[in-house]
N, C-alpha and C positions, 0 to 999 in steps of 0.2 A: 437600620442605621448604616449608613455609607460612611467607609472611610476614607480620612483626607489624607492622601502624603503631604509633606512638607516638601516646598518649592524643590528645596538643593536634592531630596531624593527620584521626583519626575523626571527632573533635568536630565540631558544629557548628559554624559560622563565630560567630567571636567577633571584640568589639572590641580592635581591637590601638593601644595610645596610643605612637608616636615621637615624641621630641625631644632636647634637651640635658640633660645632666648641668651641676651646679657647675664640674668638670673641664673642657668642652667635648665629653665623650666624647657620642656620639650613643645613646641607649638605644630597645631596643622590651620592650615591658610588654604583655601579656593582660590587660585590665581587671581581671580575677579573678586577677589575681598566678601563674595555672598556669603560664607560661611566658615568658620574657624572655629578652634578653641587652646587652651596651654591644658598640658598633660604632667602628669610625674615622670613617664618613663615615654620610653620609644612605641614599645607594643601598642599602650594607649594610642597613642596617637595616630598610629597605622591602622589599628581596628577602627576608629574613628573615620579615618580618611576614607576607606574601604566601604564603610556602611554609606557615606553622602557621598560617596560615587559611583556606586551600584556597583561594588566590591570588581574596581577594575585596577588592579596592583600596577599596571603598566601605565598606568597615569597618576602613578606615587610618585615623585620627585624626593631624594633628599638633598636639601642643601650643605656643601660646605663653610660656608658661611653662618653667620646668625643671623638670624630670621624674627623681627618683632610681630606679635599679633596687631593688625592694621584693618579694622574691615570697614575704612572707607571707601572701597571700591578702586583703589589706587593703585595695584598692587604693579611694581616696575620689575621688566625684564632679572632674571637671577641667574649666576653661572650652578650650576647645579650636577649633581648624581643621580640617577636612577637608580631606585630600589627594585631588588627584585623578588 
């Protein structure tokens, strides 16, 4: 039996943007909207961002702003942090 990655883990490393929702919920977003999720806390969402990026920390992003989960593919320019 062969196993399949899932597209966002073959990929290239992408920029992945964490921060807050309205809610206070923590969100992580693929620039290009291919994949997300909302989290309870910060870690989540770092481990998360990490794993469907092929754990590349220097393409974490956190935003200053609030950040909605959006995975139409839309995702617009953000003024943003680097996490390190």
């Amino acid at each position: 039996m062969k196993l399949v990655e899932p597209p966002s883990c073959s990929a290239t490393s992408t920029i992945v943007f964490i921060g807050r929702n309205q809610r206070g919920q923590w969100v992580a977003q693929q620039q290009n909207g291919l994949y997300g999720g909302l989290f309870v806390n910060r870690a989540q969402a770092v481990k998360y961002a990490l794993f469907e990026n092929g754990q590349h920390p220097e393409m974490i992003v956190e935003l200053s702003r609030e950040i909605e989960l959006d995975i139409s593919g839309e995702t617009a320019p953000l003024p943003a942090s680097r996490v390190a």
